[in-house]
C-alpha positions in Angstrom: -33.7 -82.7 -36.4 -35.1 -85.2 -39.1 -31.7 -86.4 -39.1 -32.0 -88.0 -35.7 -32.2 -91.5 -35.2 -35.1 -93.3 -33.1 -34.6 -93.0 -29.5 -34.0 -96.2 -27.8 -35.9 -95.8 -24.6 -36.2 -98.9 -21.8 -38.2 -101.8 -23.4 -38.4 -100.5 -27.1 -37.2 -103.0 -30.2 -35.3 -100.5 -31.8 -31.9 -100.7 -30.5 -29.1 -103.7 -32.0 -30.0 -107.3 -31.3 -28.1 -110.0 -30.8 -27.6 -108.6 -27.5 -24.4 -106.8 -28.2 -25.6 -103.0 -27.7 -28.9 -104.5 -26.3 -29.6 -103.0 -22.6 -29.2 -105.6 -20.0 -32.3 -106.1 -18.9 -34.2 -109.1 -18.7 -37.5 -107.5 -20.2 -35.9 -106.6 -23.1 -36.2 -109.7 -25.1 -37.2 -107.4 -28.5 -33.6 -106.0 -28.6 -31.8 -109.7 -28.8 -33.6 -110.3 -32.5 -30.8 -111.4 -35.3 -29.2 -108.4 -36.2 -29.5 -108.0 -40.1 -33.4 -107.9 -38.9 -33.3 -104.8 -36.7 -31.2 -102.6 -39.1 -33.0 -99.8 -41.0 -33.4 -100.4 -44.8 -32.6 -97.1 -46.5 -34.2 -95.8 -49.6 -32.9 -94.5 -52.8 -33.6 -91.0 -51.5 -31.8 -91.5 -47.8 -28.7 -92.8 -50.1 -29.0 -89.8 -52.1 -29.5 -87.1 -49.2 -26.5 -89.1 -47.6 -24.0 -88.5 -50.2 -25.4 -84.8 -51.1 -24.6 -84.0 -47.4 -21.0 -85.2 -47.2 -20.2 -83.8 -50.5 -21.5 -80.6 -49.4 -19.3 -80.9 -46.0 -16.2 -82.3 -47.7 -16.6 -79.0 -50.6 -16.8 -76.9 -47.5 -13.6 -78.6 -45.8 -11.7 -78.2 -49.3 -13.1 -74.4 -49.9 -11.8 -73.7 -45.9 -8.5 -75.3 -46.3 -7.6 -73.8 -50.2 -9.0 -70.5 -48.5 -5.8 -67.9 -49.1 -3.5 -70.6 -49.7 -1.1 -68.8 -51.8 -0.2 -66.3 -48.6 1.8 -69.1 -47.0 4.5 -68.0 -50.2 6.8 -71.2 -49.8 5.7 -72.5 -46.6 9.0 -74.8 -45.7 10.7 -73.3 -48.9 13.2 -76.1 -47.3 10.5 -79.1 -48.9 9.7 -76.3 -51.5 13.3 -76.2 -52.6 13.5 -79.9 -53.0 9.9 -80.3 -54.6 11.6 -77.8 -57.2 14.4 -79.9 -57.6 12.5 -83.0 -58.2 10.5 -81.6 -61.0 13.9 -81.1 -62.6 15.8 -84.1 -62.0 14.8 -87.4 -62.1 17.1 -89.0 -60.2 16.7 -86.0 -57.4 13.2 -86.9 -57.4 13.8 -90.9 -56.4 16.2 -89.9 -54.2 14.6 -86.7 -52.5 17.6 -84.2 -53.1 17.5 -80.6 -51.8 18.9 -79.9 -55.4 18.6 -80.7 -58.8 22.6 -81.5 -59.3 22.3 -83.8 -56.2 24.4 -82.7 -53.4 22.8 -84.4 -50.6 18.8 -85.2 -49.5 16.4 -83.8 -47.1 16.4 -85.8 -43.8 13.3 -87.6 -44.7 12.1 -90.4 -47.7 10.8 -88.7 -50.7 7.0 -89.8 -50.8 5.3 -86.8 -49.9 7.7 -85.1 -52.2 7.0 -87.2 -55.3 3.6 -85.7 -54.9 4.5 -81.9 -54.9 7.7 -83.0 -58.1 4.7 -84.1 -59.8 2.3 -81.7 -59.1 5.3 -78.5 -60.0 6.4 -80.7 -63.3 2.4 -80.3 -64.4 1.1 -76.7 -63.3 5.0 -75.1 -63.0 6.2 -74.0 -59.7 4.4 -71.8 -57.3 3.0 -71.9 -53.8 -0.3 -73.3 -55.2 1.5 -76.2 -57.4 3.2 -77.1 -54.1 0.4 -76.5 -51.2 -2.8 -77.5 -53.2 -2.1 -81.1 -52.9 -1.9 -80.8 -49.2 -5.3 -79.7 -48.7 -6.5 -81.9 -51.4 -5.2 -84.6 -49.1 -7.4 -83.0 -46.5 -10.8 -83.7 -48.3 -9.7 -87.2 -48.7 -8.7 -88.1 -45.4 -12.0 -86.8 -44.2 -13.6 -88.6 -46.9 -12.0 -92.1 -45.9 -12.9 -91.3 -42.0 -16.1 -90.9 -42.7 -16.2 -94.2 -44.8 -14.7 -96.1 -41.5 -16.8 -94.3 -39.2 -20.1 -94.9 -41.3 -19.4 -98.7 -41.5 -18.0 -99.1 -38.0 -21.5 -97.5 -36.4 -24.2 -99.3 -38.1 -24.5 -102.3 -36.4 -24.6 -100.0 -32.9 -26.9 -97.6 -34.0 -29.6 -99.5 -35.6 -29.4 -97.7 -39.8 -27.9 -96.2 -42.2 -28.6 -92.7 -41.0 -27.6 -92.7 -37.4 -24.3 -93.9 -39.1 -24.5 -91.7 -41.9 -24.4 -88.6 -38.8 -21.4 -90.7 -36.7 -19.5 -90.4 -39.9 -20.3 -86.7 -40.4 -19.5 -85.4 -36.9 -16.2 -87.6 -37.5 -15.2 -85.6 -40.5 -16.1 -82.0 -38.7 -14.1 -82.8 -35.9 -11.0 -83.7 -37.9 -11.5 -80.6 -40.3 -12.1 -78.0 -37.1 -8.7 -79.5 -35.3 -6.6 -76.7 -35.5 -3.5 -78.5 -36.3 -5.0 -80.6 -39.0 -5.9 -76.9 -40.5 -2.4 -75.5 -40.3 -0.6 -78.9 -41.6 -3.1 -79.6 -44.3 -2.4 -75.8 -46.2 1.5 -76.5 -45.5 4.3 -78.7 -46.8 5.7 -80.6 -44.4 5.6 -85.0 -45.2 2.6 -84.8 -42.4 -0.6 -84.3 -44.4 0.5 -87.5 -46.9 1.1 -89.6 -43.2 -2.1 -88.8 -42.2 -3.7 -89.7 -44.8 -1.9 -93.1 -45.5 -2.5 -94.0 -41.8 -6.4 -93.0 -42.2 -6.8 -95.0 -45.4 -4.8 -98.1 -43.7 -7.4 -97.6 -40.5 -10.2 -98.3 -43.2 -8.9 -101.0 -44.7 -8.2 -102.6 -40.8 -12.2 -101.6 -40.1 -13.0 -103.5 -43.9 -10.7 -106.5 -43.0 -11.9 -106.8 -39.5 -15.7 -106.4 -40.5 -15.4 -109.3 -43.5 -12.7 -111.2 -42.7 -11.0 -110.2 -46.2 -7.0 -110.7 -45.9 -6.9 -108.3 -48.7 -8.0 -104.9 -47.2 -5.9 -106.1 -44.7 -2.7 -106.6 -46.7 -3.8 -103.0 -48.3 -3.8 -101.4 -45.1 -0.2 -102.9 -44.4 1.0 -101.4 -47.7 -0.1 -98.1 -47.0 1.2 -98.1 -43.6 4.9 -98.9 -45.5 4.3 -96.1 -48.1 3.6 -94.1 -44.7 7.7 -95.2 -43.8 8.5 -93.3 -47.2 7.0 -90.6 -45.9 8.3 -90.1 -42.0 9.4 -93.2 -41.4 9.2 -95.2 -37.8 6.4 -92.7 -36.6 3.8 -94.5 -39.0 4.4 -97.7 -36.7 2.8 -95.8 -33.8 -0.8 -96.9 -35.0 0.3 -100.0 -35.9 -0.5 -101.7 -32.0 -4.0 -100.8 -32.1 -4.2 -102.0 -35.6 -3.1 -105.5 -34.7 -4.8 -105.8 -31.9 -8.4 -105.0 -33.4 -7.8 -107.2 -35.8 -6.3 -110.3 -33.8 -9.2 -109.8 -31.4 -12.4 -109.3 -33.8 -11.8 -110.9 -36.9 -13.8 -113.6 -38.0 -11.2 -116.7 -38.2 -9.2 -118.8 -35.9 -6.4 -117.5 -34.0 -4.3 -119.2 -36.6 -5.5 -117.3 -39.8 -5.7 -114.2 -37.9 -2.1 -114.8 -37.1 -1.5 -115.3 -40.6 -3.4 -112.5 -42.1 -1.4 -110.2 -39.5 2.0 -111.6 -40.9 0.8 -111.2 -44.6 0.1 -107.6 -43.9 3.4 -107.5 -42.1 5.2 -108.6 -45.0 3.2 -106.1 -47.4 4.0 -103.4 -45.1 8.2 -104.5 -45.2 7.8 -104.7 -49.0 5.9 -101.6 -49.7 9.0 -99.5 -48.0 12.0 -102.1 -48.0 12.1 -101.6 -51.9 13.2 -97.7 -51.8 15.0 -98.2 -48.9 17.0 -101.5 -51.0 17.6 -99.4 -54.0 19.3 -96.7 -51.5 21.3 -98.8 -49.8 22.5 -100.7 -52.9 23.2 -97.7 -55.0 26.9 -96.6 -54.3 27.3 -93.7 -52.5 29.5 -91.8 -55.3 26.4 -92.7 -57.7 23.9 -90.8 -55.3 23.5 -87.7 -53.0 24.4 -87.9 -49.4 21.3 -89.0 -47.3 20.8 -85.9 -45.5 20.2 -86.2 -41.6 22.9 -89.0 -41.4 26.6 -88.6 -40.2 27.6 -91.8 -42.1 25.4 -91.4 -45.4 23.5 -94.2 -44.4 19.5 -94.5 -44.4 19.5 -97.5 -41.8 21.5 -94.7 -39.3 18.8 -92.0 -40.4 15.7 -94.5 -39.9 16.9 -95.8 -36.3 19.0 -92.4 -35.3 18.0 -89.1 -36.2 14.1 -90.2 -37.6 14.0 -93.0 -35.5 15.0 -94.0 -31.7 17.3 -90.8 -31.1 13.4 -88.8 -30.9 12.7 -90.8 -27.9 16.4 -90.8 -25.9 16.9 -87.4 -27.3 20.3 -88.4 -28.0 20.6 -87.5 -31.6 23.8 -86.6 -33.4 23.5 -83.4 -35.8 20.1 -82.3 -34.0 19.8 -78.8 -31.9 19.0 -78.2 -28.8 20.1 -81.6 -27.5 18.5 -84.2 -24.8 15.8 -82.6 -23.0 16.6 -79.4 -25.4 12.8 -79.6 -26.9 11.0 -79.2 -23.5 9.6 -81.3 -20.7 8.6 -84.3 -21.4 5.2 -85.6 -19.1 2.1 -87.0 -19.0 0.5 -83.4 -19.5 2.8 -82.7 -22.2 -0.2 -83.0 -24.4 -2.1 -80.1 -22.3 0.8 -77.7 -21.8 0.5 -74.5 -23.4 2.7 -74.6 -26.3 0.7 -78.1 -27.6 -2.7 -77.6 -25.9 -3.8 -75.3 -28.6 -3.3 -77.8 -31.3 -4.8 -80.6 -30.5 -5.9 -81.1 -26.9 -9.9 -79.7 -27.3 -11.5 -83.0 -27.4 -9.0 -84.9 -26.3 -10.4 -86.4 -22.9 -13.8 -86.6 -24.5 -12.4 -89.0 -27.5 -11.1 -91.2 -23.9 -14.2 -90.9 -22.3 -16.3 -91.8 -25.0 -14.1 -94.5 -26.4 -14.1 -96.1 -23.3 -17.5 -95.4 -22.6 -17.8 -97.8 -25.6 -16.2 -100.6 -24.7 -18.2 -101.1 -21.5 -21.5 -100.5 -23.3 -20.2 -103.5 -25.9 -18.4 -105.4 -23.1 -21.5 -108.4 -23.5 -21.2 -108.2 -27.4 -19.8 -111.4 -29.2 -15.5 -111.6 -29.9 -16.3 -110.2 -33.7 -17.9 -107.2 -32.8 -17.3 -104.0 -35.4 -18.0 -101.6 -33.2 -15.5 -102.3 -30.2 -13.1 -103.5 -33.0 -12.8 -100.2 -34.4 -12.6 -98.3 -30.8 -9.3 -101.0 -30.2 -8.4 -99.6 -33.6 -8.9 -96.2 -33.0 -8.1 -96.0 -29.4 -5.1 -97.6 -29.9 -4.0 -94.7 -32.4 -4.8 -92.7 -30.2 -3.5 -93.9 -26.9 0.2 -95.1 -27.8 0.7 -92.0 -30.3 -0.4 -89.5 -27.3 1.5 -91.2 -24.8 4.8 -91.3 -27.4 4.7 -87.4 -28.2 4.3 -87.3 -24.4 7.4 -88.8 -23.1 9.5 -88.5 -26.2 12.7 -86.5 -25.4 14.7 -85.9 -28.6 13.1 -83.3 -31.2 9.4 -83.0 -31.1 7.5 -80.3 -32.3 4.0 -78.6 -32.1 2.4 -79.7 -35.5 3.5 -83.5 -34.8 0.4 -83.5 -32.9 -1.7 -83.5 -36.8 -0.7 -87.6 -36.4 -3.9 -88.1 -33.8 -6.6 -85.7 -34.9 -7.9 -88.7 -37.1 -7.7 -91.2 -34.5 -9.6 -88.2 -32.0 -12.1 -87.8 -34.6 -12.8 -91.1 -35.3 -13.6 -91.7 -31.6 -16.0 -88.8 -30.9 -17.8 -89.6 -33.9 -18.1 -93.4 -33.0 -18.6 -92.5 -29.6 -21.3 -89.5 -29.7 -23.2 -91.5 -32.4 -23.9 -94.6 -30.3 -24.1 -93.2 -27.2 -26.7 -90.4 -28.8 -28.7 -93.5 -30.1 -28.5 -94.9 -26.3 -29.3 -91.0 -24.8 -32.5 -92.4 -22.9 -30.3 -94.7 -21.0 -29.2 -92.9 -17.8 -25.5 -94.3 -18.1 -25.2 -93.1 -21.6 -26.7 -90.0 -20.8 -24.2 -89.2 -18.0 -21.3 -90.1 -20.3 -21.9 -87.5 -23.1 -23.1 -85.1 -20.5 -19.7 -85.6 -19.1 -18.1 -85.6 -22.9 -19.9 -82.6 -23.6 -18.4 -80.6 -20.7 -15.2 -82.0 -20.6 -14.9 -80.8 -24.5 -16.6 -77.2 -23.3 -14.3 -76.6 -19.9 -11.1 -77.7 -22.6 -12.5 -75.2 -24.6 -12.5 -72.5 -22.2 -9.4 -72.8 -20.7 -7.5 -73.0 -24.2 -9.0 -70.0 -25.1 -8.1 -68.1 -21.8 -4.5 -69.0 -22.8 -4.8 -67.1 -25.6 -5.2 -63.6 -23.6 -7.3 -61.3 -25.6 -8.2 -63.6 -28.4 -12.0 -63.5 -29.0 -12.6 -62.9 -25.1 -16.5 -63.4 -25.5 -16.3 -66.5 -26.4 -15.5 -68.9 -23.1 -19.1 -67.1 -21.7 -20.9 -68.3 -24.8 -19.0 -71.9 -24.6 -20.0 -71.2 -20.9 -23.7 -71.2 -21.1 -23.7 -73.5 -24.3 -21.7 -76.4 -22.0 -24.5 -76.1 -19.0 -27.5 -76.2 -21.4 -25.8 -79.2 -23.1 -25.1 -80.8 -19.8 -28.7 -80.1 -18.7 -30.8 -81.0 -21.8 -28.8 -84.1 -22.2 -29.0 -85.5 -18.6 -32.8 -84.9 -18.4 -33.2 -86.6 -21.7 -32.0 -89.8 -20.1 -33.0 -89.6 -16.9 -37.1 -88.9 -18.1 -36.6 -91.7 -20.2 -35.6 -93.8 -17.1 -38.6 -93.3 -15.4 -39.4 -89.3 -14.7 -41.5 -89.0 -18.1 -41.2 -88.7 -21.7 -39.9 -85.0 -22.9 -40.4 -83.3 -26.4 -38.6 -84.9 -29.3 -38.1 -81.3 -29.9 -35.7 -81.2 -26.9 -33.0 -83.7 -28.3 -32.4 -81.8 -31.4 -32.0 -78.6 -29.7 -29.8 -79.9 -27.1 -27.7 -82.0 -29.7 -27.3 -78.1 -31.5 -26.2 -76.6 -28.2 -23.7 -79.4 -27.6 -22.2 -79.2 -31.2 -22.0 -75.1 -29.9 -20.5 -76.2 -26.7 -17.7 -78.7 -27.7 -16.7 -77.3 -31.0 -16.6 -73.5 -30.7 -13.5 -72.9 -29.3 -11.2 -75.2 -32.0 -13.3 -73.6 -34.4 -12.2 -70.1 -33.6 -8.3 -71.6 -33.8 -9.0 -73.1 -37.1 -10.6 -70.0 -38.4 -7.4 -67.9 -36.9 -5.1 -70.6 -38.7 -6.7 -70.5 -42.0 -6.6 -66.7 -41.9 -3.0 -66.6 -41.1 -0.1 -67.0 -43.4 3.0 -69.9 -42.2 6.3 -69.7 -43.4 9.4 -71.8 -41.9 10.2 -74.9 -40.3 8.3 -74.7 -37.4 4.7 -73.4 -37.3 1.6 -73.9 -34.9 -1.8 -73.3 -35.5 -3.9 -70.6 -33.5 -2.7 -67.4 -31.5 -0.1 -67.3 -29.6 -0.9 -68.7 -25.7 0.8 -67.4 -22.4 3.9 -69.5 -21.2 5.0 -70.8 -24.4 7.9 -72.9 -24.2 11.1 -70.8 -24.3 12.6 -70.8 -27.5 10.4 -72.6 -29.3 6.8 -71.9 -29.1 4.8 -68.0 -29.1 4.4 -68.1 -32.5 3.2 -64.5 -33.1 0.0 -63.7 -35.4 -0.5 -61.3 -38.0 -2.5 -58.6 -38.9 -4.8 -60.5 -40.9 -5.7 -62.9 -37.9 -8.7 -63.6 -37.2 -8.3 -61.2 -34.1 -8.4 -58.0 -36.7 -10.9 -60.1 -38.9 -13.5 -59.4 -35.3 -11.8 -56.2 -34.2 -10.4 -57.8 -31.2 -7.1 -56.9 -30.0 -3.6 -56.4 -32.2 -3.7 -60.3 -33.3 -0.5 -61.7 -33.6 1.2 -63.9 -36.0 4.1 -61.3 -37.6 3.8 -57.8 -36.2 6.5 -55.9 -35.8 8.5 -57.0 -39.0 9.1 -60.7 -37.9 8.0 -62.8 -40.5 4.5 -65.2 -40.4 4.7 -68.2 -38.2 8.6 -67.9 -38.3 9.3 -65.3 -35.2 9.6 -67.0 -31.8 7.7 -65.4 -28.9 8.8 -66.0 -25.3 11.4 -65.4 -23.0 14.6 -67.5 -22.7 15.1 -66.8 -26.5 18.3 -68.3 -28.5 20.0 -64.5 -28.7 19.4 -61.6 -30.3 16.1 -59.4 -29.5 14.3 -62.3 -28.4 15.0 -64.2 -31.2 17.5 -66.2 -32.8 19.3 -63.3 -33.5 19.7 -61.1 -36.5 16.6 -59.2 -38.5 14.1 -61.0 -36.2 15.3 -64.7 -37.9 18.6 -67.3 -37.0 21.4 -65.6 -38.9 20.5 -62.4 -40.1 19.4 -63.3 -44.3 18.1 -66.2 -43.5 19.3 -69.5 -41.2 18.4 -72.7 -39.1 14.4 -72.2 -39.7 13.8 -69.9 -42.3 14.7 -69.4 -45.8 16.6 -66.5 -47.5 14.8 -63.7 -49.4 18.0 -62.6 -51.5 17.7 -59.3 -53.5 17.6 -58.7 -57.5 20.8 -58.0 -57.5 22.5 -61.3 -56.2 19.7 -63.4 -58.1 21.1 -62.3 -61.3 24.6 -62.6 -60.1 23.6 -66.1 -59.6 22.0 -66.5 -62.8 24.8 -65.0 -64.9 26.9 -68.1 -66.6 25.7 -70.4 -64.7 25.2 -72.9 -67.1 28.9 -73.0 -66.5 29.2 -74.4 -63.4 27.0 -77.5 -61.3 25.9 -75.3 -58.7 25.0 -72.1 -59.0 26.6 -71.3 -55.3 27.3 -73.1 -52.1 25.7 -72.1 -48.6 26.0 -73.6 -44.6 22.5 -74.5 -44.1 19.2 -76.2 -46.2 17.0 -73.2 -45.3 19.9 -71.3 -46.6 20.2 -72.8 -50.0 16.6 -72.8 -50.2 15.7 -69.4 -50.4 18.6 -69.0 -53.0 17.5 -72.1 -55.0 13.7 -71.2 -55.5 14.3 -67.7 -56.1 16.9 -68.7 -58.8 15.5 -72.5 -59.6 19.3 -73.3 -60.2 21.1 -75.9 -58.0 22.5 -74.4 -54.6 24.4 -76.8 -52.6 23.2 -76.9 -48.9 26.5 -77.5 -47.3 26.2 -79.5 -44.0 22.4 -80.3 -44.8 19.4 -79.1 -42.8 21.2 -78.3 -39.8 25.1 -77.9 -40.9 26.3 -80.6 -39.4 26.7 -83.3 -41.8 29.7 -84.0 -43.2 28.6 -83.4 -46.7 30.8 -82.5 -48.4 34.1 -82.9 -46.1 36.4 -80.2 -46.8 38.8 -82.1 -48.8 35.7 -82.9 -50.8 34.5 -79.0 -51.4 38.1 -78.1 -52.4 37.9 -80.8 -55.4 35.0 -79.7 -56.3 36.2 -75.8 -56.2 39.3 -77.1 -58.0 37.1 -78.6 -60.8 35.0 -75.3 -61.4 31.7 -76.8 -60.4 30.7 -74.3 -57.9 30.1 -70.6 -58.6 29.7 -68.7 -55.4 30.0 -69.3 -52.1 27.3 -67.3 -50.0 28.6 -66.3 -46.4 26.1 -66.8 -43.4 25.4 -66.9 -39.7 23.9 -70.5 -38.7 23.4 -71.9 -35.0 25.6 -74.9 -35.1 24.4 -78.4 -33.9 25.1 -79.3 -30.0 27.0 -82.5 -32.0 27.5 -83.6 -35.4 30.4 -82.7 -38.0 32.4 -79.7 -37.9 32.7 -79.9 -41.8 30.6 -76.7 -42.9 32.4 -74.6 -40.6 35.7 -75.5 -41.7 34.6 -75.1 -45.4 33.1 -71.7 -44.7 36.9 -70.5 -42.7 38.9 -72.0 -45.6 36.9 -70.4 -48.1 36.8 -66.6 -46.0 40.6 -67.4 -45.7 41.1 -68.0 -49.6 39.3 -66.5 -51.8 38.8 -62.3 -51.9 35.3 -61.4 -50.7 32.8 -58.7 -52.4 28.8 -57.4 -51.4 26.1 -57.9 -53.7 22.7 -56.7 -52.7 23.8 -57.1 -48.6 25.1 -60.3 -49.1 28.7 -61.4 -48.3 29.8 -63.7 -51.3 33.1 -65.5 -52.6 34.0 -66.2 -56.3 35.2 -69.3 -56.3 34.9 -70.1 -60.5 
């Protein structure tokens, strides 16, 4: 490949000098020259091929994640319900209200909403106004990796172009993660995380590299616009941050201090100014913050959002401590997450540490081990949080590392592929290369029937790779010089070898539509997690795409991503009882499809009243509230078990003849949390005369 950058064999003068990825050898005087001397000068016309070549991969990335977009309908109509609201409401939109008369919020900040309100207030409301943004956000976090990785792996590989193809390999890796392609084409606050924590990981690389307090404070006011969008779980990459920076940068332990507390304070300002407004705004003059039992946002943050994920003990959630499966080390590598995220997992380790050995001689302000603190540190104290965490956790969480994974595999591969001659290096991507193909293999084994051909191509790519690569270094370290030919051909193979298998997931993801609250990416793998994980595949799965198998994702009537596979089911036919959803017409995790016929019931005089009907349940309301786009009040928010509105406070509103309808339902109650919705829903049964429209039970109540 022209591509590849000039081996550094035993002896030569082309590696780093300055003796921080210099070879320790005493002979090897040429590759301790000043540093700015050994770099590569790249023309006009590198530059150009450069950018041609990322453009081309990041138009690919965008063309793969807008592919069929539309076929994910609402995706979480419960965001989709709230995006419409926003576009209609201002003050809904500040607040991030479920509906546009401002009943009560969802249970997160409103950042990543504020994107879709603006994005259905300029192209009208659809599935594209409301998922296009997400994978737009896609091309742009690969874009800023990229820019990281680039500038992180120049001074270790000795030019522009050897960085140019770190940077590259960084950006496939991130857009071939399965999990970044099912959360980047959906509408959960993930893809607008990731990419704030991707673009404040740049500006840590930029701060750390030239000692500018500004891309430091930049990167700390991202990280607090990440808090408006999920709140504590943007401080999990904060550690490594810190640390890269309080280690490498280029001033005394003072400034760096300083800097650090700077950032600090541009991180507290860029989210404490929502979170003030909320907290000063008087509860009457604003919706109820969803998620909270005492409409407060400090009880969300540190409760439900915040420490209650890692004690498990959260008031309002289902399924309780312990009630979102085993928490372990190998959490990471079980079957229900494996699929998602864990294919180069261990080789990100490896190679990351691989790194800091390799560097351990270089000076205190090295880039290159500065950015694998960075990066590792992501990496390391994120894994190691969804590990052990025992509150709610699900699947697609797992999106929050595929930048940090990325990030080290192309840092990692890239140096140590400029180093390949060297034995140790060699040994260490030979052992990269096969952890990623045996991961590979065994991922794809899970998935019974699911491209079965594959694991004997990964297979045979994994022992080539492991061969070619090995004898490259070991013939460069004394048992003769091999073809140039070979390193490209083997560097092919290995690409074969560690990125086939997540590509057949992505391309299974991208090909299947997701609809509900919880979705994972790829088919369905054996032992998923009772209750929550089997997520069945459709018919137009990639499996049918080849002609392999039935595929899976929504056969047998179940809807896309929204039926749960597995035994030990909640009730009900193996699933949370009803027609194949929680509560018959809708419930806990999906949204309502109502009929023609209750839609314009809805729509008849409503101008009348302030909301169109009342319902137990977010994913409830929503189905009514985007097939209407009329405000329906989610009563008991997301899960029904917030005390919003108490009872006394749904009779005065009944009394004053602001609500219409109220729409009976079957929800899975909360193992804690307020009884309110229930007693509503009993008073109301008990009250008011009841009548069928289009199969649904509904009340008069104006």
């Amino acid at each position: 490949m022209s591509s590849l950058p000039p081996v550094v064999t035993p002896g030569s003068s082309t590696a780093d000098a300055s003796g921080r990825w210099a070879p320790s050898s005493p002979s090897d005087a040429a590759l301790r020259r000043p540093l700015l001397r050994r770099l590569s000068v790249v023309s006009a016309g590198g530059a150009a091929r450069n950018r041609l070549e990322l453009t081309a991969l990041l138009v690919v990335m965008g063309i793969l994640y807008l592919w069929n977009l539309g076929a994910s309908g609402w995706a979480n109509a419960f965001y989709s319900a709230a995006a419409q609201a926003g576009s209609q409401n201002w003050e809904a939109f500040f607040f991030g209200s479920s509906d546009a008369a401002n009943a009560i919020t969802v249970d997160k900040p409103p950042a990543s909403l504020w994107i879709m309100d603006l994005s259905v207030r300029m192209f009208g409301l659809s599935s594209w106004s409301i998922l296009v943004p997400e994978a737009l956000m896609a091309v742009a976090t690969g874009w800023i990796l990229y820019l990281a990785v680039r500038r992180a792996g120049r001074p270790a590989t000795g030019g522009e172009r050897a960085a140019h193809g770190a940077g590259l390999l960084a950006v496939v890796v991130l857009a071939l993660t399965p999990v970044a392609a099912l959360m980047f084409r959906f509408n959960n606050p993930d893809a607008l995380l990731v990419l704030l924590m991707t673009a404040a990981g740049y500006g840590v690389v930029r701060a750390v590299q030239g000692g500018k307090a500004r891309w430091l404070i930049l990167a700390g006011a991202l990280l607090g616009l990440g808090f408006l969008t999920k709140q504590l779980q943007v401080l999990l990459v904060v550690p490594g941050f810190a640390l890269a920076y309080l280690w490498a940068a280029p001033h005394a332990v003072g400034k760096r201090l300083l800097h650090l507390l700077g950032a600090l304070g541009a991180m507290v300002a860029a989210a404490g100014w929502w979170i003030v407004a909320v907290m000063l705004t008087p509860p009457s003059a604003r919706p109820y913050i969803g998620g909270s039992q005492t409409n407060s946002i400090l009880e969300l943050t540190f409760g439900y959002n915040g420490f209650g994920r890692l004690s498990g003990d959260e008031v309002g959630s289902v399924g309780g401590a312990n009630g979102w499966g085993q928490p372990g080390l190998l959490r990471l590598f079980s079957s229900t997450f494996g699929g998602q995220i864990a294919w180069l997992l261990p080789a990100a380790l490896l190679l990351g540490a691989a790194l800091l050995w390799v560097g351990r001689r270089a000076p205190r302000t090295d880039p290159v081990r500065a950015s694998i603190v960075a990066w590792g540190g992501w990496v390391l104290v994120t894994a190691l949080t969804f590990s052990l965490m025992q509150g709610i956790i699900h699947e697609y969480y797992t999106v929050a590392l595929a930048p940090g994974i990325a990030a080290l595999v192309g840092l990692g591969a890239g140096v140590l592929w400029h180093r390949r001659c060297w034995p140790f290096e060699a040994s260490i991507l030979a052992t990269a290369v096969f952890s990623a193909g045996a991961m590979g293999i065994v991922l794809l084994l899970r998935a019974a029937g699911f491209v079965s051909w594959l694991p004997w191509v990964i297979g045979v790519a994994t022992l080539a790779a492991v061969g070619g690569i090995l004898a490259v270094g070991f013939a460069a370290g004394g048992l003769g010089t091999l073809p140039r030919a070979l390193g490209s051909t083997t560097a092919a193979v290995a690409l074969v070898a560690a990125l086939s298998s997540p590509l057949a997931f992505t391309l299974q993801t991208v090909a299947t539509p997701h609809t509900g609250a919880i979705v994972t990416a790829g088919p369905a793998s054996s032992g998923g997690r009772p209750g929550f994980g089997g997520f069945r595949a459709g018919q137009g799965g990639l499996n049918s795409f080849l002609g392999i198998g039935q595929g899976r994702f929504g056969g047998q009537g179940t809807t896309p991503g929204s039926g749960f596979g597995g035994q030990g089911r909640f009730g009900g036919q193996g699933r949370f009882g009803g027609q194949g959803r929680l509560g018959g017409a809708g419930g806990l995790l999906d949204a309502t499809t109502p009929s023609s016929a209750l839609v314009t019931a809805l729509e008849t005089d409503a101008s009348k009243y302030t909301w169109a009907a009342a319902v137990v349940g977010s994913n409830n309301a929503a189905g009514y509230q985007l097939a209407t786009q009329l405000p329906v009040m989610a009563l008991g928010g997301f899960n029904g078990t917030d005390p919003a509105p108490t009872l006394g406070q749904f009779q005065e509103l009944v009394k004053q003849g602001k609500v219409h309808y109220f729409i009976a339902s079957s929800l899975l109650q909360g193992s804690s949390g307020s009884d309110d919705a229930q007693q509503i829903a009993q008073w109301v049964a008990a009250t008011f005369p009841s009548q069928t429209i289009g199969g649904a039970t509904v009340y008069v109540l104006g």
